[in-house]
C-alpha positions, -999 to +999 in steps of 0.1 A: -609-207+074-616-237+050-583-250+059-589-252+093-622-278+087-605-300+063-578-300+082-602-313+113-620-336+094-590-350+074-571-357+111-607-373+129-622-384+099-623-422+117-635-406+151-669-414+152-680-387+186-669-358+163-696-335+161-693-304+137-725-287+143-731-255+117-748-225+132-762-194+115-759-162+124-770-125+107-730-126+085-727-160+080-720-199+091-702-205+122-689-238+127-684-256+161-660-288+161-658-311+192-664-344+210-697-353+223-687-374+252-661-349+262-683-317+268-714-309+283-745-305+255-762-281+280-732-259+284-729-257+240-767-250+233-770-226+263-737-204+263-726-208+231-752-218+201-779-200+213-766-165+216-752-174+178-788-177+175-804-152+195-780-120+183-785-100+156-760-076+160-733-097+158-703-079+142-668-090+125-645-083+149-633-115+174-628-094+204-663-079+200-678-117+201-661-130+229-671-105+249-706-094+239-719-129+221-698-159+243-714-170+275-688-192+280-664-189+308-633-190+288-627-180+250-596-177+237-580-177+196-564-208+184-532-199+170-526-233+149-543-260+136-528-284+153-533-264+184-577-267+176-569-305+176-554-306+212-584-284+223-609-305+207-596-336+218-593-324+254-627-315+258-629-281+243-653-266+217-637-250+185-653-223+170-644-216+127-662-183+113-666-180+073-670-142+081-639-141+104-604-154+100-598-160+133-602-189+151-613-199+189-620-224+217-647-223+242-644-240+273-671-265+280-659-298+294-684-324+310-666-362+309-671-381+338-648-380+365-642-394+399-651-373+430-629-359+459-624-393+482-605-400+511-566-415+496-559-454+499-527-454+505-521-428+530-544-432+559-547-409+588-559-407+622-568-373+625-564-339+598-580-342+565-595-366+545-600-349+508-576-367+483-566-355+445-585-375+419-576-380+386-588-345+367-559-322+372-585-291+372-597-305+406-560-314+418-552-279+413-583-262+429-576-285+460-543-269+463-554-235+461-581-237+488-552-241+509-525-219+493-542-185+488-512-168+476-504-142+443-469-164+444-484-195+434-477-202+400-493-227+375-478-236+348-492-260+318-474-279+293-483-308+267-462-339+271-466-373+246-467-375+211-497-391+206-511-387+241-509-350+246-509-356+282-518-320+303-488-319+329-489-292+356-457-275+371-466-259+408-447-239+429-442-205+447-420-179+435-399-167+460-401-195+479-389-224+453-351-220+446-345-208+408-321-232+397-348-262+410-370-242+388-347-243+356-340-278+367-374-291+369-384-273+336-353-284+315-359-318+329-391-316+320-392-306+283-367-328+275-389-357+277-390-372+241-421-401+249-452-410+227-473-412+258-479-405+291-505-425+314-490-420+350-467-397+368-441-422+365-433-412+332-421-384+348-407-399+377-386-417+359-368-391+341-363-370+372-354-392+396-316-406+399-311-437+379-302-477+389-316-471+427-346-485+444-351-453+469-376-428+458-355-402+455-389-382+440-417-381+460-454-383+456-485-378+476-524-380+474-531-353+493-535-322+493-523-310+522-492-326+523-487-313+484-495-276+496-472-283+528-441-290+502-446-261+478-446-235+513-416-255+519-401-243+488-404-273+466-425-278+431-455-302+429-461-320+394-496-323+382-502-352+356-538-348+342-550-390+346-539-401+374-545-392+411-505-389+425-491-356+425-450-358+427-429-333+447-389-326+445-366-326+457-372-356+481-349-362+509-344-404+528-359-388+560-389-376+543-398-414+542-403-419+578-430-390+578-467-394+579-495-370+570-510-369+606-476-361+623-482-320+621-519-331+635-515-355+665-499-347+702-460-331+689-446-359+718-464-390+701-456-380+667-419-380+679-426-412+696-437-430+666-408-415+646-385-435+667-403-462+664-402-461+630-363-457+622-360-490+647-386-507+626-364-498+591-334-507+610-344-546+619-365-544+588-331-541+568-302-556+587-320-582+612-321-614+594-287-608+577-275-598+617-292-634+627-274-651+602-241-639+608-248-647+645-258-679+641-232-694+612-201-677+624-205-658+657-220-686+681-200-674+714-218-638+711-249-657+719-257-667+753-251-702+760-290-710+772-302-696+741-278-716+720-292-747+733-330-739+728-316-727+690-302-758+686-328-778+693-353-759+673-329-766+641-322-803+648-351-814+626-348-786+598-325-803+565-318-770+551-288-746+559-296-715+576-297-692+553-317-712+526-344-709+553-341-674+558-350-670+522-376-694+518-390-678+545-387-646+536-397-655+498-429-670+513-437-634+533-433-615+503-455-639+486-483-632+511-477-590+507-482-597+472-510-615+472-524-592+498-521-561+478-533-574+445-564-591+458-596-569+468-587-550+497-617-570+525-602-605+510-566-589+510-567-581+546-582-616+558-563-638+534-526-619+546-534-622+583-547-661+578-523-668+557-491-654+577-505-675+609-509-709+590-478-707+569-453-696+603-474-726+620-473-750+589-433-742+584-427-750+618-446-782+618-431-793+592-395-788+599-393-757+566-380-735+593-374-731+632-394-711+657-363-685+657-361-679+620-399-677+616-398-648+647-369-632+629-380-630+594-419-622+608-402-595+626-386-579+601-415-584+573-438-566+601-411-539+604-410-528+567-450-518+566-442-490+591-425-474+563-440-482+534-429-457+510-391-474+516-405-511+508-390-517+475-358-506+489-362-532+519-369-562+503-340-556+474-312-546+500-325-572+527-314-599+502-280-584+500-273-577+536-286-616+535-260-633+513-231-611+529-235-622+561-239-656+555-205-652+533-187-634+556-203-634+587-202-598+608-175-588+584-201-591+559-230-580+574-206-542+583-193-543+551-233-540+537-244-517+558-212-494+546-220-501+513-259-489+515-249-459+536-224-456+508-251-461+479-276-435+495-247-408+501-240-404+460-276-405+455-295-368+446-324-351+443-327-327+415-293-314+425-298-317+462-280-343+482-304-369+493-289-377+529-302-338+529-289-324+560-267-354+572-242-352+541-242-312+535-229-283+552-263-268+539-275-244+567-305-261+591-330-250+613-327-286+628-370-282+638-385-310+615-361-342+610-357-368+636-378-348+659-411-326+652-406-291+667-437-266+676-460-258+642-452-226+650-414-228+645-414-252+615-434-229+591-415-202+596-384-211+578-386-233+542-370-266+544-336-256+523-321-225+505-306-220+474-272-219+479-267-260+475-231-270+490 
């Protein structure tokens, strides 16, 4: 197996962790190839040099030594050489006999890695706090605590040319539809990339093209993960980063939070409400107010007109150059809020919205009425925050249509984003998913949250797409 070491140490000649440690034995030299700040030096010299050492009845035959010589939890050949390089580079030990021409990896990983913690960006009142961390092993085992089932499959694959990136397909046969399956996995394998780092990569090759709704979705939990693949869907495992996606991914999906199948079934529908209003005036309320006001003045009652008037008289821009400064200046502050270190984040956004709406005022930047409206609607979009991009982008153009056309534009925009989320899809499933498909429902988890009882005993869709 000569070919096999100059092969390694031709390809990580410059890697200076390498360690090719040489081992006798009672027939020969074993040799054992792999990255010292990868694996775990206890796990090597206990399971896997010492009983190299130790045995004296070691014998030519590979089966014989992975199963009376290896300690180690997992052993298996190496078909190819470039195979022993993705091993050893991803935390494995390679194991080259001069007696035998086979070739084989032991498992024996021990880089550092973040712990279990409780997810950022999805926070919860009440149900479980465990998120998925970067190492994919421990993304996996948190799933299958919770899915204890023969049905759910794991399957591996190598994605990157240079990055070899580990990414996971997860779902439950029987349950997942086949053609999502051959979907996912011709989707999949198609990628042509030189590296992965996040499951955007991904993302981005799944998810329809030239829109700014998700129309893939992604998690840090667990449960909600586990939830989708009993629904029927598959979850997507990138080893690196701590998002796990799930597709297909329907618009209503967005105004669903993790605690909602753990809280009081008539608050959870409660809030859901509240939440469709908020993405409602979040959208189409400051392109409504400025249709009102530049066009539409007699649909406003006449004491009100008087108190708007007054609050404009000493503002020297047109409306709806204020509406966007305003709005600009809002987005500014998210920004700002989100990139700073969350304690600072959170005073400077709160200080800094109550100063700036007080300062624009004060300064005749804006009116009282456009400060409330824009304020409102900023406020609106962070009760659904997975649809923000979307918001701000199609905001702007519900914007610029009313103030060209007044309520004749601001209709026309709201037929042309129910229009633009229609043709949109989700690996092969409509994304308006039940609203624009004769796809037989259940009708027990969309606007309004049934019993738990009822909802888990049917899957979300079926196969037979329409």
């Amino acid at each position: 197996m000569s070919e096999y070491i100059e092969y390694i140490n031709q390809r990580l000649k410059d890697t200076i962790d390498l360690k090719h440690r040489e081992v006798n034995c009672n027939l020969g030299i074993i040799h054992l190839f792999y990255i010292d700040n990868l694996c775990d030096a206890k796990v090597i010299s206990q399971f896997i040099i010492t009983p190299f050492m130790t045995n004296e009845n070691i014998q030519s035959d590979i089966n014989s030594i992975k199963k009376d010589v290896l300690f180690s939890s997992s052993a298996e050949s190496i078909k190819s050489k470039e195979e022993s390089l993705i091993h050893i580079l991803s935390g494995d030990v390679v194991i080259i006999f001069d007696f035998i021409d086979d070739v084989i990896y032991c498992e024996a990983k021990g880089f550092s890695k973040r712990s279990v913690s409780t997810p950022i960006t999805e926070q919860i009142i009440k149900g479980p706090r465990e998120g998925f961390s970067e190492s994919f092993v421990d993304n996996i085992s948190l799933i299958r605590r919770r899915i204890k089932n023969p049905d759910l499959t794991i399957e591996s694959l190598y994605i990157g040319k240079k990055s070899n990136t580990v990414v996971v397909l997860a779902y439950i046969k029987g349950s997942a539809p086949e053609t999502l399956i051959r979907y996912v996995k011709e989707k999949v394998n198609k990628i042509s990339i030189d590296f992965i780092l996040d499951t955007n990569y991904i993302e981005e090759e799944l998810k329809c093209k030239k829109t700014l709704f998700d129309t893939i979705g992604y998690t840090e939990k667990p449960d909600i993960a586990a939830s989708k693949l009993l629904e029927g869907r598959i979850a997507i495992i990138v080893d690196g980063t701590a998002f796990v996606l799930t597709a297909p991914y329907f618009f209503l999906e967005n105004f669903y939070m993790a605690d909602d199948y753990y809280l009081n079934r008539y608050y959870t529908n409660t809030t859901r409400i509240i939440r469709f209003i908020a993405f409602i005036l979040a959208v189409l309320l400051p392109g409504f107010y400025v249709a009102i006001d530049c066009y539409h003045f007699p649909l406003i009652p006449l004491i009100f007109i008087f108190r708007l008037a007054a609050s404009r008289a000493d503002v020297p821009f047109p409306l709806i150059l204020e509406v966007l400064l305003m709005s600009f200046f809002f987005q500014l502050l998210r920004e700002a809020g989100i990139r700073l270190p969350q304690p600072i984040g959170q005073a400077m956004s709160i200080v800094g919205a109550l100063i700036l709406g007080d300062a624009a005022v004060g300064s005749g930047l804006a009116s009282q009425s456009t400060v409330i409206v824009v304020a409102l609607a900023s406020i609106s979009s962070f009760l659904a925050p997975k649809l923000y991009s979307a918001i701000s982008i199609w905001v702007l153009i519900v914007i610029l249509l009313s103030s060209l056309l007044g309520l004749m534009g601001f209709f026309a925009s709201i037929f042309i984003l129910l229009a633009h989320a229609a043709s949109l899809n989700s690996c092969g499933y409509p994304y308006l998913l039940p609203f624009s498909t004769s796809t037989d429902f259940k009708y027990k988890d969309l606007i309004f949250r049934k019993e738990l009882k009822d909802i888990s005993k049917e899957i979300l869709y079926k196969d037979d797409k329409k």
